[in-house]
N, C-alpha and C positions, 0 to 999 in steps of 0.2 A: 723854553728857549734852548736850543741845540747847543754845544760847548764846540770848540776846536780841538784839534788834537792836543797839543799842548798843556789847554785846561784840564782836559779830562782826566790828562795825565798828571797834573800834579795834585789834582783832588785824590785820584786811585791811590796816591802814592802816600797824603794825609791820611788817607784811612786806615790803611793798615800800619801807621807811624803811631796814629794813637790807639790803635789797639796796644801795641807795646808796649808803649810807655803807662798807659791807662794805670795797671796794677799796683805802679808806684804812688801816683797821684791821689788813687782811692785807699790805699794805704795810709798817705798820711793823713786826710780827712777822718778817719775810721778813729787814729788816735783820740781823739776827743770821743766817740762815740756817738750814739744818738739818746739824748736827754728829753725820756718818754714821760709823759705827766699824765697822770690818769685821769678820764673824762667817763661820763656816762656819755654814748654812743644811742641817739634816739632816731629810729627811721621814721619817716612818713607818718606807716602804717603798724601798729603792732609793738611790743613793748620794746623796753631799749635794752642796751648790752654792754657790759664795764669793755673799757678798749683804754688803749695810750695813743700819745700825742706827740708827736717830735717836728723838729726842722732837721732838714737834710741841707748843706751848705754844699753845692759843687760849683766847680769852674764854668761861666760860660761858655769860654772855649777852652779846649785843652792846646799846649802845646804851643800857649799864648802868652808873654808876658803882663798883658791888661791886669791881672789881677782879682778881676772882676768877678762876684759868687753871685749863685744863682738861688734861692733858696725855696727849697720844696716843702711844704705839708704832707707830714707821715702818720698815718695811725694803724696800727698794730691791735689785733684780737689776739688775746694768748689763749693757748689751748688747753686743758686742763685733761688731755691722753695722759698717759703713762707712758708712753712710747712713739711720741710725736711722729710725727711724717716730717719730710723738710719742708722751710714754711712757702706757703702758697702765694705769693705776691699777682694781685688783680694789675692787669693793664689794661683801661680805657680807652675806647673807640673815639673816633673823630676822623683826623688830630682833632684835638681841640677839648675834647669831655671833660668834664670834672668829675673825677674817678671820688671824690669826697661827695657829689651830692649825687652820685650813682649807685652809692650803697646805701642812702637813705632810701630807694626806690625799692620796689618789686627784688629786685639783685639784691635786695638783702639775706631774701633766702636761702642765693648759695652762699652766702659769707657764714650765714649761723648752720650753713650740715656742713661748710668745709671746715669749720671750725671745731670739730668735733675731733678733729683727726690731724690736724697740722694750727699752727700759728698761720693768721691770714692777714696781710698787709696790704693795704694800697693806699698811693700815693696821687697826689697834682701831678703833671709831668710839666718840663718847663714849656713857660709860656703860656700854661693854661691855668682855667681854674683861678684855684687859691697861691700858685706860685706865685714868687714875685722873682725880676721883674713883671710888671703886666703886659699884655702887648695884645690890648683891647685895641678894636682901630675906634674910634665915633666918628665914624662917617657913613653916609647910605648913599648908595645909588638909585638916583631920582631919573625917572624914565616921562618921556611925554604918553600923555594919557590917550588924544584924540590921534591920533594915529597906531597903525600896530607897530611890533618892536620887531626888527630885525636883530637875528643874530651877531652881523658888523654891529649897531649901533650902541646893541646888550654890552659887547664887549669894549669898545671904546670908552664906555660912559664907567664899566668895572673899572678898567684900567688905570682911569683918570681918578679913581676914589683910594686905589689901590696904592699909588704912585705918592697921592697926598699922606694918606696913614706911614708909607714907610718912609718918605724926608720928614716926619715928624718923630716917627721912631727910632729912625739913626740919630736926630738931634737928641734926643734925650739921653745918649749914650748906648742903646742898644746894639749891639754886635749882629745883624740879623742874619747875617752866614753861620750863625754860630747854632739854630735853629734846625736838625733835623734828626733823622734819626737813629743816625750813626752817633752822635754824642748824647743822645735819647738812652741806647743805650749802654755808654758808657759811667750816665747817672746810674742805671739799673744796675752796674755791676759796684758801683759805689756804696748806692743802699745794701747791695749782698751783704759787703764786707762790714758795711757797720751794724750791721746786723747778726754778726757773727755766725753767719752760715754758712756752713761747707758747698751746700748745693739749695737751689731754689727752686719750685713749682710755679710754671709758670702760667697762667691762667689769663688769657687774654679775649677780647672783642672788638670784631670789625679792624679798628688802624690799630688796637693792641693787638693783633696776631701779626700785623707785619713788623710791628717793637719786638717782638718776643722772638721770631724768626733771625731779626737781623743780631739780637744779642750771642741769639745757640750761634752764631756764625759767628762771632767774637770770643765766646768764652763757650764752646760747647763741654768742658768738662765741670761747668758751673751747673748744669740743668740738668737736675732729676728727672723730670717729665714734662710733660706742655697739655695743656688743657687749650685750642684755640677754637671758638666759636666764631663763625661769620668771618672765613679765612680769606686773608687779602694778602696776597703768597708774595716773592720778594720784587715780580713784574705784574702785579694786577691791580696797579694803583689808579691807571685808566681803564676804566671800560671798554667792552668789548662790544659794539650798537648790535653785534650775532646777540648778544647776550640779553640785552633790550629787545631784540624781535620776539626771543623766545618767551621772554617776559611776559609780554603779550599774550602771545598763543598758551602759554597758560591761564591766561586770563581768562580766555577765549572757554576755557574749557572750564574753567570754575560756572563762567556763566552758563554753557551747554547742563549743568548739573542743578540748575534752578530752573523749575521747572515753569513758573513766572515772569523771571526774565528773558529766558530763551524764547520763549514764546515772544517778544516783540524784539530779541537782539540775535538772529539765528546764527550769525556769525560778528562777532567780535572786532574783531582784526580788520575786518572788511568795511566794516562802522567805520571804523576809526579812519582807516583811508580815506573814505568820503568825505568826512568833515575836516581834516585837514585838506583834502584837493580844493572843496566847497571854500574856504576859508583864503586859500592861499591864491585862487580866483578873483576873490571880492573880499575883501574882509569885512565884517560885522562891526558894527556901529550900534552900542549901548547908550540908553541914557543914565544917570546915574545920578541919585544924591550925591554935593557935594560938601564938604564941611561946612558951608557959608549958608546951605540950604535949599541952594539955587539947582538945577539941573546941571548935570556935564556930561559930555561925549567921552565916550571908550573907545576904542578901538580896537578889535582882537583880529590878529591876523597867525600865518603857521607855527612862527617861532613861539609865539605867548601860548601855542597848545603842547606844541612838543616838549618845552620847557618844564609847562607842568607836569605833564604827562613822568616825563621821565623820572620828575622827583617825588612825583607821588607812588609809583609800581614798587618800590622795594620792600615797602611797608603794606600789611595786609591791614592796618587800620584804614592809611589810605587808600591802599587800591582800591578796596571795595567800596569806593567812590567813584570810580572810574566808568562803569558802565551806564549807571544813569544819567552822569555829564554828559557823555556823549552824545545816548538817546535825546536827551533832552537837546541839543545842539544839533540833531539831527531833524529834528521836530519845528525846526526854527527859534527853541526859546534857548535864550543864553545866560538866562537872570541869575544860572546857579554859578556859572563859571565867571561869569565878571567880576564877584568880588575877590575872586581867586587871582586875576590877571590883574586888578588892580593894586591888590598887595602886592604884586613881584614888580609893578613899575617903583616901586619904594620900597628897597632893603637893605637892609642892616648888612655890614661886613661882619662876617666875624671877627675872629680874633684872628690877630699876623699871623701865630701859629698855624694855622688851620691851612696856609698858604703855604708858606716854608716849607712844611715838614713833605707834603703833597712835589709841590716844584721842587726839589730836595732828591728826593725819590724816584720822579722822574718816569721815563718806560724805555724799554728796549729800540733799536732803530726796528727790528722786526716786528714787533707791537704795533710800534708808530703807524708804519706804511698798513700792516692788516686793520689797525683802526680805519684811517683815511680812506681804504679800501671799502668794508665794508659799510661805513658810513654813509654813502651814495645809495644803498641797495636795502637802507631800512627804513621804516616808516618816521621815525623819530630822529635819523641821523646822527648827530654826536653829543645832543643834546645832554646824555647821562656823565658826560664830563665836564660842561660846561663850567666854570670857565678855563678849564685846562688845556692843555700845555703856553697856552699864550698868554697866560696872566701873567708867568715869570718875565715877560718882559718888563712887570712894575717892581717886582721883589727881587732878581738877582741873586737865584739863591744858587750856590754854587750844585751843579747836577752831582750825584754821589757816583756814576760810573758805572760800568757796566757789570764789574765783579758785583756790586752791592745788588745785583738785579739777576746773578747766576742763578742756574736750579740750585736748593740746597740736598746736602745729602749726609745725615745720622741714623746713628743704632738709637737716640734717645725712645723713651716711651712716648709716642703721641697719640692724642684722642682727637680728632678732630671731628668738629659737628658741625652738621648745614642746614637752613630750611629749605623745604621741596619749594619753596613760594619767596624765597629770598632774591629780590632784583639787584643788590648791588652789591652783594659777594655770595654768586649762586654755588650751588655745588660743583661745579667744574671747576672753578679754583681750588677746592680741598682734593679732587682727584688728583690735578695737576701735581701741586704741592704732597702728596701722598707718594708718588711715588719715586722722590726720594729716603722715604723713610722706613726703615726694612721692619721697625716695631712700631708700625702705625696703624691706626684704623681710623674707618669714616663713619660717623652718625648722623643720618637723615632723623629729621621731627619734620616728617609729613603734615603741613598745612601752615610752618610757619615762616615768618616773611623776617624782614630784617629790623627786629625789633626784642621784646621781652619772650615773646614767644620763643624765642630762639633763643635768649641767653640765661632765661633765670624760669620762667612761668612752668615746666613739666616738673612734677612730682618725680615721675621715672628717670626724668632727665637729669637732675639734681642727685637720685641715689647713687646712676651710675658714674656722674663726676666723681663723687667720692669715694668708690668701689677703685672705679681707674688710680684713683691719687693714693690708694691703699695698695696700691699692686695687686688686689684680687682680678679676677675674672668678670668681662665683663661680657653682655648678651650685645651687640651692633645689630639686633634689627631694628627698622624702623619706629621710632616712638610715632603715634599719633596725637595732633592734639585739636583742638576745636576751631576751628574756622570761624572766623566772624561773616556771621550774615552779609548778602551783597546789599548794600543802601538802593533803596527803591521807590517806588512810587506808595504812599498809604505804608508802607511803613512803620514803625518806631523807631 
C-alpha cells in the first residue's frame, strides 16, 4: 500500500529519531545485563554442545510511552580462542525463522567451526519463533476446490484471513506498526551492548542479510565484518518476474544436461508455456479422494500452476520436481500436480511477522513500475511475490521510506555468497548490493539453490567463512557442490 507524502515523511523522520535516541534506551536495558544459564545445546543430528541461555527484554516500540517489552530467547556458544574474534551473532531468514530451531539443523555446522574462533550468538527475533509476544495468525485460507483459483480471488480470500488475524492481534494489545526492521535492528544493537561488545560479526541468511544491512546503516561503527548468505539488499524485498524468467532458463539448461530428460523435455521453458496456455484455455478437471471417501472435483487452472511454479524454483530440492510435472501435464496426466494444487486451496498463514516486516520494507517507486513492467512479459508474471505489495492493505504497516531502501555504501569487510541456482535471492542481488562496498567480495556455490546448500552444507564453504571472519585471505572462486538428481520417470 503506497503512503502520501506526508506519511512517508513522518515515518523518514521516525527513523532516524530512533536511531538517536536508540543508544540511550539499549544502555539502560544493558544495566541489568543478560542473565545466561547454562544448557546443554543438542542439534538434530550429531553430538551436542555446552551453550548459555538468556532473555533479552526490549521495547516494542521505541520512542513510545506504552511501556511495553518484548522479550527475546538468546543463546550464546563461548569460544574457548585465546584471542577471540568479535562475536558472530547468526540472523535468521524469513521474516519469520526461528533462528533457535535453525541451529539445531544442518547450520549447526557453521555454529561449531565459527565457534572456534569468536563467541557465536543467535537469537528469536520479534515476533517470531520463541519470542513472546507471539503473533501466530490461526487462520488458513480456504479456496474452492472444483473451480480453478484466480489470482483476484487468491488474494481477496488472503486478505480477508489477513485482516481477521490482525483485529485479533491489535486486541490483544499488540503494537503491530511496531513490527519491522528498522526496530529489528535496534534490538540487534541492544543485544550488542548487553553483550558487552565493542563491535559484532554479522552473519546473516536470506531476510537476515537485509537485518544485518539495515543495522551497518544504523550503527556502521558497530560492525566488524558481515558474513551474508542469500543476499536480499535494502530494495530486493519484491521480486524481479526478469528474475523468475531466468529461473527457468536455468532450469531449462539443468535439464539440456540429463541426458534422459532432455531426450523427451528438449526445451523447458517452451513446455512450460504450453501447459500454462493449455490450462489457461480450459482448465483441467481432477477427480480426487475426498476426506469422507467419496470422489471430488479439482480444478486447476493458470494461476494454481504459476503459483506453484514460482514457490517451488528457488529451492533445488524443489525444482527438481519441476520438469517431470510438467511432462507429465503435458501428457494429459495431472495426478502428480493435484495434490500439490490442492494443498495451496488450504493454507496456513504464517506468522504477522512474516507480513509486517515484508509490507514494512516495502520497494522503491522504480522497482514497483519495472516489476508491473515486466510482469506482463514473463511466463509466471508476479506470482514469486505473491501476496505482495497488496496484502498491506490488511496489515497497515507503516512503509519504512525510501532512505531505508537507498544503495548502502561501507569500507566494512564483507563476504557475500550466492547460489548459481538460487531463485529468490539470485546472484544479481549480491552484485548489486556489492558495489557499494569498496572491501567486499562475492562467492558463487555453483549448483545451489536457496536452501542449506547455500548456507551451511560445503565443507569449503564453511572453512572460508571462518578464514574471512579471521581476516585471513580468502580464495572467491567458485565452490562446487552436488546437484540433486532431476525426479523422473523409474526413478528413486
Amino acid at each position: 500500500m503506497r503512503m502520501n507524502l506526508p506519511q512517508t515523511f513522518a515515518v523518514t523522520v521516525a527513523f532516524f529519531l530512533a536511531a538517536s535516541t536508540q543508544s540511550t534506551a539499549a544502555a539502560e536495558a544493558a544495566d541489568t545485563g543478560l542473565e545466561f544459564k547454562k544448557i546443554e545445546f543438542r542439534p538434530f543430528n550429531g553430538p551436542g554442545m555446552d551453550a548459555e541461555r538468556a532473555t533479552l527484554a526490549v521495547p516494542e516500540r521505541r520512542g513510545t510511552n506504552n511501556g511495553r517489552m518484548i522479550l527475546l530467547p538468546v543463546i550464546r556458544f563461548k569460544t574457548e580462542a585465546t584471542s577471540p574474534r568479535a562475536p558472530v551473532v547468526h540472523l535468521i531468514g524469513g521474516p519469520g525463522g526461528s533462528a533457535l530451531l535453525a541451529a539445531r539443523t544442518r547450520r549447526f555446522l557453521l555454529f561449531r567451526a565459527l565457534n572456534e574462533v569468536a563467541d557465536v550468538v543467535t537469537y528469536d527475533q520479534r515476533g517470531a519463533g520463541e519470542a513472546r509476544p507471539s503473533l501466530a495468525c490461526r487462520d488458513r485460507v480456504e479456496l474452492p476446490q472444483d473451480r480453478p483459483t484466480l489470482e483476484s480471488a487468491h488474494m481477496e480470500a488472503t486478505l480477508a484471513r489477513c485482516r481477521a488475524c490482525a483485529e485479533r492481534l491489535r486486541a490483544e494489545g499488540n503494537e503491530l506498526a511496531a513490527y519491522n526492521t528498522v526496530e529489528s535492528a535496534h534490538d540487534l544493537e541492544q543485544l550488542r551492548i548487553a553483550l558487552g561488545a565493542e563491535t559484532i560479526t554479522l552473519w546473516g541468511t536470506s531476510y537476515g542479510t537485509h537485518l544485518a544491512l539495515a543495522y551497518l546503516r544504523l550503527y556502521p561503527a558497530r560492525v566488524e565484518c558481515l558474513v551474508l548468505a542469500g543476499v536480499e539488499g535494502p530494495d530486493h524485498t519484491l521480486k524481479l518476474p526478469s528474475d523468475q524468467q531466468k529461473q527457468l532458463e536455468k532450469l531449462a539448461a539443468w535439464v539440456k544436461e540429463d541426458p534422459e530428460v532432455s531426450r523427451e523435455i528438449p526445451d523447458f521453458v517452451d513446455l512450460v508455456r504450453q501447459v500454462l496456455e493449455r490450462v489457461e484455455r480450459e482448465p483441467v478437471v481432477v477427480e480426487m479422494p475426498s476426506t469422507g471417501g467419496r470422489e471430488s472435483l479439482l480444478a486447476i487452472g493458470k494461476w494454481d500452476l504459476q503459483y506453484l511454479t514460482a514457490d517451488a524454483m528457488g529451492r533445488t530440492r524443489t525444482a527438481r520436481k519441476l520438469p517431470l510435472l510438467y511432462y507429465t501435464m503435458s501428457q494429459g496426466d495431472f495426478s502428480r500436480v493435484a495434490p500439490l494444487v490442492r494443498a495451496m486451496r488450504s493454507e496456513s498463514l504464517p506468522a504477522a511477522m512474516s507480513y509486517l516486516m515484508d509490507c514494512a520494507s516495502g520497494a522503491s517507486a522504480a522497482r514497483l513500475a519495472r516489476i508491473e513492467h515486466e510482469s506482463t512479459n514473463c511466463l509466471l508474471g508476479n506470482a514469486a511475490n505473491f501476496p505482495f505489495p497488496a496484502i498491506n492493505a490488511a496489515w497497515g504497516a507503516p512503509d519504512l521510506g525510501e532512505e531505508f531502501r537507498a544503495p548502502l555504501r561501507s569500507d566494512v569487510r564483507a563476504l557475500l555468497i550466492s547460489g548459481s541456482l538460487d531463485g529468490r535471492t539470485p546472484p544479481a542481488n549480491a552484485e548489486e548490493v556489492l558495489q557499494g562496498f569498496s572491501r567486499g567480495v562475492h562467492l558463487i556455490i555453483e549448483g545451489a539453490g536457496h536452501d542449506d546448500d547455500l548456507f551451511c552444507v560445503s565443507d569449503e564453504m564453511r572453512r572460508r567463512v571462518v578464514a574471512f571472519v579471521k581476516d585471513d585471505s580468502i580464495s572467491i572462486e567458485p565452490i562446487k557442490v552436488e546437484r540433486p538428481r532431476l525426479e523422473w520417470l523409474g526413478r528413486p
